[in-house]
MARDO-554604 format. One record per residue (C-alpha): residue in one letter; z, x, y; residue number from 0. Coordinates in steps of 0.5 Angstrom, whole numbers. Layout:
<pts>
+---------+-------+-------+-------+-----+
: residuo :    zz :    xx :    yy : num :
+---------+-------+-------+-------+-----+
:       A :     Z :     X :     Y : NUM :
...
+---------+-------+-------+-------+-----+
</pts>
This chain:
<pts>
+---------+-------+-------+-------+-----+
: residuo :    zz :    xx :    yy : num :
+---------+-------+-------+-------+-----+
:       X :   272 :   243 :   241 :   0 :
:       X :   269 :   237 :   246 :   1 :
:       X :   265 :   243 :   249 :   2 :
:       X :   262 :   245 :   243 :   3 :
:       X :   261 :   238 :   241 :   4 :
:       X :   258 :   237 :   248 :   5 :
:       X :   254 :   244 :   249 :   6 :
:       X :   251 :   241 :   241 :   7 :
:       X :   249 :   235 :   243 :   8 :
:       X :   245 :   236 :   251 :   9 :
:       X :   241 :   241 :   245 :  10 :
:       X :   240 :   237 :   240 :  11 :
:       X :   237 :   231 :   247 :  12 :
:       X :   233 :   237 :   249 :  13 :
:       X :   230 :   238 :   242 :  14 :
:       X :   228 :   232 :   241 :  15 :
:       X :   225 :   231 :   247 :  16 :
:       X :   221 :   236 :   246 :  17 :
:       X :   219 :   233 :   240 :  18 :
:       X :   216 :   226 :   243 :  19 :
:       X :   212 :   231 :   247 :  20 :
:       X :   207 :   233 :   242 :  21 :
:       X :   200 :   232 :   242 :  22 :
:       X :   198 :   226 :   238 :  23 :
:       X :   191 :   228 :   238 :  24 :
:       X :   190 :   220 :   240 :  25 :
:       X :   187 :   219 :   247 :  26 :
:       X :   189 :   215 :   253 :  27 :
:       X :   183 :   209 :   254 :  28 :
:       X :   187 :   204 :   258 :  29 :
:       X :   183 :   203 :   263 :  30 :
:       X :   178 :   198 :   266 :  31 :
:       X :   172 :   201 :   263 :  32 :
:       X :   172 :   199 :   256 :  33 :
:       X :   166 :   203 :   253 :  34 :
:       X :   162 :   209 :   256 :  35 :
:       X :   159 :   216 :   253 :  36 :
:       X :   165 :   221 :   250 :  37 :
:       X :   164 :   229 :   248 :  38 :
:       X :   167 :   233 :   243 :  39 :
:       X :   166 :   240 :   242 :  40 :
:       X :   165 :   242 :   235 :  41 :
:       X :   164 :   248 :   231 :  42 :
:       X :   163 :   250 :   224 :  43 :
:       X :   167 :   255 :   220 :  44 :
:       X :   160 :   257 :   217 :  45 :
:       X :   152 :   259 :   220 :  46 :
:       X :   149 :   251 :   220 :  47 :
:       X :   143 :   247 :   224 :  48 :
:       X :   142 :   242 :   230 :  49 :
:       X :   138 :   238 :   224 :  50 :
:       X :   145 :   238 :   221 :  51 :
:       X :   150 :   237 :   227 :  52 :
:       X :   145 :   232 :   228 :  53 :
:       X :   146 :   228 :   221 :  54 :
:       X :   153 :   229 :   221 :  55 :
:       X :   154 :   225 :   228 :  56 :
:       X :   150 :   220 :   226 :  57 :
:       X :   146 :   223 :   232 :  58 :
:       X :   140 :   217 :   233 :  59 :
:       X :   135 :   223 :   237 :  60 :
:       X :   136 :   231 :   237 :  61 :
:       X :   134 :   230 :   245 :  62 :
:       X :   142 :   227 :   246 :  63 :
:       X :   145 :   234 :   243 :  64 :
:       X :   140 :   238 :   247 :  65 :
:       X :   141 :   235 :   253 :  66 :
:       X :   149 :   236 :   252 :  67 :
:       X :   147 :   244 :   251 :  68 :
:       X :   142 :   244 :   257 :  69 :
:       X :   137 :   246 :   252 :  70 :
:       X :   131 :   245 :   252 :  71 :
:       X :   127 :   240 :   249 :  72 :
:       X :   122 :   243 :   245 :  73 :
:       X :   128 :   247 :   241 :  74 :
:       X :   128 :   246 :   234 :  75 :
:       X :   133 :   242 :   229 :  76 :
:       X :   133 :   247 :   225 :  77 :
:       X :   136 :   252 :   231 :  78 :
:       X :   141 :   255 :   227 :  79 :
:       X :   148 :   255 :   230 :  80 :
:       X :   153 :   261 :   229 :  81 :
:       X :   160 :   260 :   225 :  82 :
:       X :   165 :   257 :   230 :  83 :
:       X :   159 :   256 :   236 :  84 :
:       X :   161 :   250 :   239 :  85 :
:       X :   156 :   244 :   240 :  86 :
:       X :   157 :   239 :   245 :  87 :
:       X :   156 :   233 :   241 :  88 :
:       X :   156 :   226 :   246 :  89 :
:       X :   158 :   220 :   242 :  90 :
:       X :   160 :   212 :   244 :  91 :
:       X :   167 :   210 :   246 :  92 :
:       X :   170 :   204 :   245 :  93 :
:       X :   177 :   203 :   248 :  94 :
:       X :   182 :   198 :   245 :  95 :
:       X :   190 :   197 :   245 :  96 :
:       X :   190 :   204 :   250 :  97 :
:       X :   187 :   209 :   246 :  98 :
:       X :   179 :   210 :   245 :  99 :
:       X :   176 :   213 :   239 : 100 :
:       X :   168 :   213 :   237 : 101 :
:       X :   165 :   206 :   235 : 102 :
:       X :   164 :   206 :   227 : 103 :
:       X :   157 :   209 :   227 : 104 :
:       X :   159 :   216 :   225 : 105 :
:       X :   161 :   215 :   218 : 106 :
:       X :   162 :   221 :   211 : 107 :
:       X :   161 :   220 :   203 : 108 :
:       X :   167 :   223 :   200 : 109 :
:       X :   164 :   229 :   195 : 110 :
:       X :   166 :   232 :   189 : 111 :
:       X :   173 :   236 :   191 : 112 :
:       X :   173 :   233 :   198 : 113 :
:       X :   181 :   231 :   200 : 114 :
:       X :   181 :   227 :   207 : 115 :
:       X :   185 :   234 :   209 : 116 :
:       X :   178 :   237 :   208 : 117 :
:       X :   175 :   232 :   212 : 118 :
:       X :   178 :   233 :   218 : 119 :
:       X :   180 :   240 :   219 : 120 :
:       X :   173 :   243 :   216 : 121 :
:       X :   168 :   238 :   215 : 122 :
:       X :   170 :   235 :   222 : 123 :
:       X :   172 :   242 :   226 : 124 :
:       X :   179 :   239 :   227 : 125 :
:       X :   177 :   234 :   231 : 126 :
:       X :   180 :   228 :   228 : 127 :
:       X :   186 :   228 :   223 : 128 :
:       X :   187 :   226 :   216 : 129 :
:       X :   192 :   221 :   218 : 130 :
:       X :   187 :   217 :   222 : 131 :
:       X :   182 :   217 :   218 : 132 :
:       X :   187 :   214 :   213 : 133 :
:       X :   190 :   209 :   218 : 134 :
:       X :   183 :   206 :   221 : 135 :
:       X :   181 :   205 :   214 : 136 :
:       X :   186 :   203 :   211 : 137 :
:       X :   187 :   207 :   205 : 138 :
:       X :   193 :   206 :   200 : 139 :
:       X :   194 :   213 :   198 : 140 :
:       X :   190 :   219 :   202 : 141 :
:       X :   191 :   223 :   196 : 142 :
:       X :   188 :   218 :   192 : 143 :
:       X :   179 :   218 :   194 : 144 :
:       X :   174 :   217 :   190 : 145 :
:       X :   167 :   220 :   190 : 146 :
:       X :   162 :   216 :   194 : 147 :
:       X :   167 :   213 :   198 : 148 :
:       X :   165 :   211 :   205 : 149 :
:       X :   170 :   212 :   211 : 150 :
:       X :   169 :   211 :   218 : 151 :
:       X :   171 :   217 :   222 : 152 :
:       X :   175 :   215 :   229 : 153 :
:       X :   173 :   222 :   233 : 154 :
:       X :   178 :   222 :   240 : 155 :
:       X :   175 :   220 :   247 : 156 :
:       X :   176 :   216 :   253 : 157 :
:       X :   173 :   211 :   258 : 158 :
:       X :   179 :   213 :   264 : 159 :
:       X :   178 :   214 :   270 : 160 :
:       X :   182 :   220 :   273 : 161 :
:       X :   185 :   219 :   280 : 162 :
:       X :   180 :   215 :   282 : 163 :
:       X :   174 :   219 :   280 : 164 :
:       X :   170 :   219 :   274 : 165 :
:       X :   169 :   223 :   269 : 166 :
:       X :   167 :   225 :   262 : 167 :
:       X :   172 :   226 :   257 : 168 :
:       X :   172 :   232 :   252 : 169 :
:       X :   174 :   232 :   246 : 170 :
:       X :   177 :   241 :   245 : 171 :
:       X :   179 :   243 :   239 : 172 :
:       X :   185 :   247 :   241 : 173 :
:       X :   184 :   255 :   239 : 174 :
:       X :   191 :   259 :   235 : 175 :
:       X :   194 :   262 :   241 : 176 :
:       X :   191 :   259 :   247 : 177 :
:       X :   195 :   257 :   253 : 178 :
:       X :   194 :   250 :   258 : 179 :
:       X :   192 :   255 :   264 : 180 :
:       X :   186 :   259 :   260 : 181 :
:       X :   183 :   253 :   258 : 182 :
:       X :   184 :   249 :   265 : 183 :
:       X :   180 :   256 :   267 : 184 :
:       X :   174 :   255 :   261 : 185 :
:       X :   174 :   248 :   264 : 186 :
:       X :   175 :   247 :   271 : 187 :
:       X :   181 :   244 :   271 : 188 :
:       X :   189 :   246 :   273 : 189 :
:       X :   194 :   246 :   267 : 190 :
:       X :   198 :   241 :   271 : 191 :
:       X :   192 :   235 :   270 : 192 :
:       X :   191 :   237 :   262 : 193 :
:       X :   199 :   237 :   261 : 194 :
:       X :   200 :   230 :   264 : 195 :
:       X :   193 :   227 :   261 : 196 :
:       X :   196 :   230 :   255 : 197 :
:       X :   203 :   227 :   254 : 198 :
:       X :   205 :   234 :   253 : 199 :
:       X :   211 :   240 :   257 : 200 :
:       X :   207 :   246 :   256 : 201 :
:       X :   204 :   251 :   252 : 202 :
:       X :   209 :   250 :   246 : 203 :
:       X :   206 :   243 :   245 : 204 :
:       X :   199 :   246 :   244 : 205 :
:       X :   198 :   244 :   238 : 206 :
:       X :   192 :   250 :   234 : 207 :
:       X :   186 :   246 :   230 : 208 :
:       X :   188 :   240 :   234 : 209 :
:       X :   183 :   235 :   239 : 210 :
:       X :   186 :   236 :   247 : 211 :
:       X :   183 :   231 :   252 : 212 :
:       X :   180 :   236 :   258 : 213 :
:       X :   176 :   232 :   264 : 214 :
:       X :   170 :   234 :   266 : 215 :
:       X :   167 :   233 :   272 : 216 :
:       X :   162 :   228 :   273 : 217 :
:       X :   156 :   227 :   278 : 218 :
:       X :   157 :   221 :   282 : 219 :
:       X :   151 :   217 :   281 : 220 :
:       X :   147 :   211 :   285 : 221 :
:       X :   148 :   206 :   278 : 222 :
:       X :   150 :   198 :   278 : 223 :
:       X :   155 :   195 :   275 : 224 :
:       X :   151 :   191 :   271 : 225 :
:       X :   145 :   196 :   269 : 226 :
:       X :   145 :   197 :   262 : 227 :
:       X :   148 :   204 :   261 : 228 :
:       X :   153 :   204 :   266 : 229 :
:       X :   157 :   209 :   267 : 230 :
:       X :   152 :   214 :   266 : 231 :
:       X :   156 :   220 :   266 : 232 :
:       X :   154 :   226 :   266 : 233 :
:       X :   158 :   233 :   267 : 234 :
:       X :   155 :   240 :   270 : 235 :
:       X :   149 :   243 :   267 : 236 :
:       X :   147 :   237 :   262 : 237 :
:       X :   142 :   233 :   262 : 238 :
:       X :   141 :   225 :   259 : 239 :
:       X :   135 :   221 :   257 : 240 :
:       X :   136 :   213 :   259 : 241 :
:       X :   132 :   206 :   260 : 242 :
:       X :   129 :   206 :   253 : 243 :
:       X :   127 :   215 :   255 : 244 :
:       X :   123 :   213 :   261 : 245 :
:       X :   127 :   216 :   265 : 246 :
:       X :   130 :   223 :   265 : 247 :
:       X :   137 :   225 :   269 : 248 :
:       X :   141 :   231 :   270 : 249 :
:       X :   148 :   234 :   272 : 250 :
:       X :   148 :   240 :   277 : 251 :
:       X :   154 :   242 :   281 : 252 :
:       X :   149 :   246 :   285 : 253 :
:       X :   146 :   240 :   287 : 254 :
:       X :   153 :   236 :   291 : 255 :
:       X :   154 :   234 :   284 : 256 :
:       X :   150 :   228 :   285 : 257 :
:       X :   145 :   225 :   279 : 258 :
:       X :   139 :   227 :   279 : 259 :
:       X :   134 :   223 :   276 : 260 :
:       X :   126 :   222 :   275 : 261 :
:       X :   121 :   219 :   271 : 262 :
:       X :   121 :   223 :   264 : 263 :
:       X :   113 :   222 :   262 : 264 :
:       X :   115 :   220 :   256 : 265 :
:       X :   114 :   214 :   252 : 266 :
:       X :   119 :   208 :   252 : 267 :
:       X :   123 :   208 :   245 : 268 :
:       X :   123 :   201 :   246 : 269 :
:       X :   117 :   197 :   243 : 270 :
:       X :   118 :   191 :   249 : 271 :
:       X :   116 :   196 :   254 : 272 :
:       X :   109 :   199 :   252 : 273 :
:       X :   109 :   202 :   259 : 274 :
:       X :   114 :   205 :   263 : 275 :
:       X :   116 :   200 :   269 : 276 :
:       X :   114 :   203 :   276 : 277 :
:       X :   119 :   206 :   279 : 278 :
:       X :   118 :   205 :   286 : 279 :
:       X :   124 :   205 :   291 : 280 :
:       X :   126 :   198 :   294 : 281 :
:       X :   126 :   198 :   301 : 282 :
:       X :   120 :   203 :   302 : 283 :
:       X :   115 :   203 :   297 : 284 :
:       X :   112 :   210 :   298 : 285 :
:       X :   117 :   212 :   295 : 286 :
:       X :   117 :   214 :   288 : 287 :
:       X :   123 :   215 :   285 : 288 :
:       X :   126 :   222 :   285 : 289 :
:       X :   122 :   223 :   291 : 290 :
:       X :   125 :   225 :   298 : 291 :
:       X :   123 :   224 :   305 : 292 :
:       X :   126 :   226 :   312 : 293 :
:       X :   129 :   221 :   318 : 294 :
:       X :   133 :   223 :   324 : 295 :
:       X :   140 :   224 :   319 : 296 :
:       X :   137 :   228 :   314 : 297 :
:       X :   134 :   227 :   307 : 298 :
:       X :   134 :   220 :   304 : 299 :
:       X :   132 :   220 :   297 : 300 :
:       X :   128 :   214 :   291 : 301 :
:       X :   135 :   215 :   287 : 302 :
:       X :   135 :   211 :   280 : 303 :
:       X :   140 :   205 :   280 : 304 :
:       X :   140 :   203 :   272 : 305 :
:       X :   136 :   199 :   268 : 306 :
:       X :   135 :   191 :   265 : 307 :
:       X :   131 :   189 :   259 : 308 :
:       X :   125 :   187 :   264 : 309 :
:       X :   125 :   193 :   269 : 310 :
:       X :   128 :   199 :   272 : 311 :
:       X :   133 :   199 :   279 : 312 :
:       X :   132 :   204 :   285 : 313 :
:       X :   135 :   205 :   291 : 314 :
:       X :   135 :   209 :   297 : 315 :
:       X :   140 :   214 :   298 : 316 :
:       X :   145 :   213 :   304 : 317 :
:       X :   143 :   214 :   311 : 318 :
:       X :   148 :   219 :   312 : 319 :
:       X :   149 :   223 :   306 : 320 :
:       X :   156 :   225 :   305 : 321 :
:       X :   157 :   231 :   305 : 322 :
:       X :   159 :   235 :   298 : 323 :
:       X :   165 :   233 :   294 : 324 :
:       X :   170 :   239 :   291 : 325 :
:       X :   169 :   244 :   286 : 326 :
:       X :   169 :   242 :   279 : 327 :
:       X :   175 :   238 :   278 : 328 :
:       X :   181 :   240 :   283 : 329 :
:       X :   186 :   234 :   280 : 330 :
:       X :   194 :   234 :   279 : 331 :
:       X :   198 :   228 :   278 : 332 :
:       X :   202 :   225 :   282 : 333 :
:       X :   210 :   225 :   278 : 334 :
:       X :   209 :   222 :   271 : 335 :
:       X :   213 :   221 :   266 : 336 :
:       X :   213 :   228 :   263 : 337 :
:       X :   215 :   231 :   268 : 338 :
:       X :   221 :   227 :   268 : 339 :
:       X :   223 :   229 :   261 : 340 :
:       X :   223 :   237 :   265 : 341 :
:       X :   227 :   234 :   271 : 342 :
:       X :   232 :   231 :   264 : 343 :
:       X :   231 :   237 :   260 : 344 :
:       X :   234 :   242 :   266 : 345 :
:       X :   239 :   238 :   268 : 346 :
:       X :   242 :   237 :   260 : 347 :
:       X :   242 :   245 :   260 : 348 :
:       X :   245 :   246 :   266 : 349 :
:       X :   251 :   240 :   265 : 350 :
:       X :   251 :   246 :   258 : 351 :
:       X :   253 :   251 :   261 : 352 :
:       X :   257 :   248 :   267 : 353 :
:       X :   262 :   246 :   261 : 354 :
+---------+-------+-------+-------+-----+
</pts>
């Protein structure tokens, strides 16, 4: 009797435990970086277009939406985007109380038979559950919304540095039947890094239709703290406009995974500047921006270093280059607390089976 009882109770510990490992959807952002750019790929059920996508995301210009694409620029917002496609769609990321979640520019206007369920899992591709777009806003009775109603959609995202290194967190909306090692392999990550971001075991707390948080990574980049756009992040195969679009960066890990910057020769959005600010390197004043010279170690190059509201900062690259850093993102966590509840979980089975 008292092993029966014992064998029930190591179960019912272990079921529970399991249990504390699901998914939340909500992302970790505790870090010293309480703002940044975010991703979160989105696909609708039905054919759409970027003009759309743009629309829905309170997207301010197309050229964000086809820099996270790698499209290209002269690409129309009428574009069609298949049934389940996935667009990369880059949103602003606020951290507060340890989780990070879009600022409240993306906001949605309940229509005629919409319910917050509909919302998140088909307006919104799962990105975002009922349950937190009812806790943000603070409404009494989910099931009680009204037509003309304006809610603020609080998309997934995260600011945190992993192991050390940036990188660009990315909202993936989980597919029926998929396991930790295949998206790892989709993304360039290991299943042991997204498990632990996470907070879940293994693919038993994969939740289908639901946000799970991959680090993408980052090209590391020569910009100051204090530039306005700081951290510039931008994952492989994407492009991004900065300082009022007068300059044009891109990620590319054929290129040692370091930012790749130059003048965009295009108008600046900002009234305050008619006229793009010259970009010449400090320090060697033939040097243009994007510009590279030999010397007696190697290459040095005009690399861009952010923006003020009065000019744009350049520097030259180091002497000695470093040479090229890992592949796309090779990260495992040091033991954490989930791993902790596996060792726990075993040794309750084992006690188990001992009796």
């Amino acid at each position: 009797m008292e092993t029966s009882r014992f064998t029930l109770l190591c179960l019912l510990v272990s079921f529970f435990l399991t249990l504390s490992a699901q998914m939340t959807g909500n992302f970790n952002c505790s870090g010293s970086t309480s703002t940044c750019q975010s991703l979160v790929g989105y696909s609708s059920k039905n054919a759409t277009t970027l003009r759309n996508i743009q629309t829905l995301f309170a997207v301010k210009n197309l050229r964000s939406i086809l820099g996270a694409n790698n499209l290209p620029l002269n690409t129309s917002r009428d574009q069609r985007v298949n049934p389940n496609q996935v667009v990369r769609i880059p949103i602003h990321c606020s951290c507060s109380n340890g989780t990070g979640v879009s600022n409240r520019d993306i906001e949605y206007t309940i229509k005629k038979d919409d319910t917050l369920s509909f919302v998140a899992t088909e307006v919104f591709g799962g990105l975002v559950t009922f349950q937190k777009i009812s806790e943000v806003n603070k409404i009494p009775n989910p099931d009680k919304i009204e037509i003309g109603q304006k809610f603020w959609i609080p998309l997934p995202c995260s600011c945190d540095k992993l192991k050390g290194e940036d990188v660009v967190h990315y909202a993936h909306v989980v597919k029926l039947g998929s396991s930790l090692r295949e998206i790892a392999a989709q993304f360039g990550t290991d299943n042991t890094t997204l498990a632990q971001l996470n907070g879940i075991i293994g693919d038993s707390q994969l939740l289908a239709d639901n946000p799970l948080n991959v680090p993408l990574k980052a090209c590391s980049s020569s910009v100051r703290n204090d530039s306005l756009d700081a951290p510039l992040l931008l994952s492989n195969n994407s492009y991004a406009f900065t300082a009022n679009t007068c300059i044009k960066c891109s990620c590319d890990a054929l290129k040692n995974w370091t930012l790749s910057c130059e003048p965009s020769q295009i108008r600046p959005s900002n009234s305050t500047w008619p006229t793009c600010p010259p970009s010449r390197c400090e320090g060697a004043e033939s040097l243009f921006l994007g510009n590279t010279t030999s010397s007696s170690c190697g290459p040095r190059s005009c690399a861009y270093a952010g923006y003020s509201n009065q000019t744009i900062f350049t520097t030259l690259s180091p002497t000695c280059p470093d040479s090229a850093g890992p592949g796309n993102y090779a990260s495992t966590f040091s033991s954490s607390f989930n791993f902790v509840m596996v060792l726990i979980q075993c040794a309750l089975l084992c006690l188990c089976l001992l009796q």
